[in-house]
C-alpha positions in Angstrom: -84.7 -42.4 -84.4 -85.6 -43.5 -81.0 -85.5 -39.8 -79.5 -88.5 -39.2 -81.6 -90.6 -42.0 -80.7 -93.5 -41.6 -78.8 -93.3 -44.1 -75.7 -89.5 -42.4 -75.0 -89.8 -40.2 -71.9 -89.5 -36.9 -72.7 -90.6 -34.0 -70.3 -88.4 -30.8 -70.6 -86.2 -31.3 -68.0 -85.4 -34.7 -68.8 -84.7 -33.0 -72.1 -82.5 -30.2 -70.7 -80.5 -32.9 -68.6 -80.0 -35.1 -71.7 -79.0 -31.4 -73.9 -76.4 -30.8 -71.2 -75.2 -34.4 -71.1 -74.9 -34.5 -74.7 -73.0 -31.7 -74.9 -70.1 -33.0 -72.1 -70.5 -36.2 -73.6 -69.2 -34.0 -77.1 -66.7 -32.3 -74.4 -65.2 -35.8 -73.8 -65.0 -36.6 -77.3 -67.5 -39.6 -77.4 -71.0 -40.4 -78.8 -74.1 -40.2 -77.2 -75.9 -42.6 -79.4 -79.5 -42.9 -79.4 -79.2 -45.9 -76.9 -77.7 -44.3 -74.6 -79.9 -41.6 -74.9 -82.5 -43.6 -74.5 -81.6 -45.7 -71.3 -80.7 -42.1 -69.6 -84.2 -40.7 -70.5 -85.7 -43.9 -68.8 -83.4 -43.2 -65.8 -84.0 -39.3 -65.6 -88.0 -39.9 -65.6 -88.2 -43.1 -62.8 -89.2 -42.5 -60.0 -87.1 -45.5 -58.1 -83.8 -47.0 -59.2 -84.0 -49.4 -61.5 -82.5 -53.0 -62.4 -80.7 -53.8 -65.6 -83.3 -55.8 -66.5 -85.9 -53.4 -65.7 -83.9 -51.6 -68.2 -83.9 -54.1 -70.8 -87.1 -54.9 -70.4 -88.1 -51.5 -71.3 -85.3 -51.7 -74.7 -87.4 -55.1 -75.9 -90.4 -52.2 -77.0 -88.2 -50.7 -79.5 -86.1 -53.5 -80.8 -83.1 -54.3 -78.5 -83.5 -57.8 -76.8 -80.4 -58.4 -75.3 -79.7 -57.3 -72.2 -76.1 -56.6 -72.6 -77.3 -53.8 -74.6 -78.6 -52.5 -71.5 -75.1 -53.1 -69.7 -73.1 -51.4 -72.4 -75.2 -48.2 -72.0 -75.6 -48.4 -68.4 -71.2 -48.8 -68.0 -71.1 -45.7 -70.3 -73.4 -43.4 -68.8 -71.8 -44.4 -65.0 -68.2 -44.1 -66.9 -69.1 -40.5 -68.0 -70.8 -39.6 -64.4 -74.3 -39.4 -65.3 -75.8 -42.4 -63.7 -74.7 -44.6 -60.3 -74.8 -47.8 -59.6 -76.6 -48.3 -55.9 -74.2 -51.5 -55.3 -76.5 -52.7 -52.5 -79.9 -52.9 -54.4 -77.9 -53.9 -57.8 -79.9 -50.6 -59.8 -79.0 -47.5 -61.2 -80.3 -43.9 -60.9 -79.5 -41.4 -63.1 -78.0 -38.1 -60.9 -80.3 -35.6 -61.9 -78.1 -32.4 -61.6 -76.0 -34.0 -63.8 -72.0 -35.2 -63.0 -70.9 -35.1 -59.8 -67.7 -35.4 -58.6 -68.7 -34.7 -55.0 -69.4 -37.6 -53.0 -72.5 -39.0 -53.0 -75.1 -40.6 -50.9 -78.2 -42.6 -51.1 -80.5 -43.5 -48.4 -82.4 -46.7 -49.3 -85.8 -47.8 -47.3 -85.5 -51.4 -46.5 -89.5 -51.5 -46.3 -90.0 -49.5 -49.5 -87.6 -49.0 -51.7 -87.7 -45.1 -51.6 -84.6 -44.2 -52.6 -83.3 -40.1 -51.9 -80.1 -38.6 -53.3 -77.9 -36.7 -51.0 -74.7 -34.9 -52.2 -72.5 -34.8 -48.9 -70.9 -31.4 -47.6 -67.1 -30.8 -47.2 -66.7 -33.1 -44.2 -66.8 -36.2 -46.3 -63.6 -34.6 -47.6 -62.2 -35.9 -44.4 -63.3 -39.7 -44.5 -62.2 -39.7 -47.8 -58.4 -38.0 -47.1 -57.9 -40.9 -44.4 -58.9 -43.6 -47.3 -55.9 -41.8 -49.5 -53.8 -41.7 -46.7 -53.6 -45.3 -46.6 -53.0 -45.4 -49.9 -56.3 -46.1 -51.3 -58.1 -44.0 -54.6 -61.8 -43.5 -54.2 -63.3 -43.3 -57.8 -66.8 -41.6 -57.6 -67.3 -42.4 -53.7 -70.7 -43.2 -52.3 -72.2 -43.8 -49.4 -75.0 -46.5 -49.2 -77.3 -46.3 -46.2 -80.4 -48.9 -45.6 -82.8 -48.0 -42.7 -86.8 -47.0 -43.3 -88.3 -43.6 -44.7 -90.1 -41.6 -42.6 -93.6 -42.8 -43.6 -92.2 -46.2 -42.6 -90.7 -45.0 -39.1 -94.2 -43.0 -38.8 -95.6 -46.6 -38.8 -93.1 -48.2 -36.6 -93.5 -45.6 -33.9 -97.3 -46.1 -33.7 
């Protein structure tokens, strides 16, 4: 099974994470095949959002070759709330305290690539009650902000 092999991540937290995961996926009433599994470990252990492709890429070593493989896993693991999609950058990053139904956001350098994960108070409550005052359902809301990290505005300031 691919959760045994060698080259699949597997530190204990990304083990703990993918326990707990597992066990809402069972919650929910679906399985978490060893796919998914699989594309969620690689997403828990990166240290940047990654691509689809990236993702593939990464599925070729252990016998998947097409990408929609990837895309399958990647729509399930977003439908269940483990993952989201940075629309911006077209990658993924896996939300490493697990679901969230708190909005979200995610603070891209432009220079970089660093990507940081920030889960917004209460007073996004109130941006997001004048969206469904005008009639308009947010499904996991985030925020997508593009500027430089603060080693990269060290080096603009100098």
């Amino acid at each position: 099974m691919i959760e045994n092999r060698q080259d699949a991540p597997s530190s204990s937290s990304t083990e703990a994470t993918i326990l707990a995961a597992e066990r809402r996926a069972e919650q929910e009433g679906v399985t978490f095949t060893s796919i998914r599994r699989y594309v969620y470990a690689i997403l828990l252990e990166a240290d940047e959002p990654l691509g689809a492709y990236d993702i593939a890429g990464r599925l070729d070593g252990i016998g998947c070759t097409k990408p929609t493989t990837a895309y399958r896993a990647l729509e399930w693991l977003e439908g269940l709330g483990l993952i989201r999609k940075i629309r911006s950058v077209s990658k993924y990053v896996a939300l490493k305290s697990g679901p969230q139904d708190t909005p979200l956001a995610f603070v891209i350098c432009q220079e970089c690539g660093t990507t940081e994960q920030i889960t917004l108070g209460p007073e996004s409550h109130e941006l997001l009650s004048v969206f469904e005052a005008n009639g308009f359902q947010t499904v996991n809301p985030t925020i997508e902000v593009s500027g430089r990290c603060i080693e990269h505005h060290r080096l603009t300031d100098e």
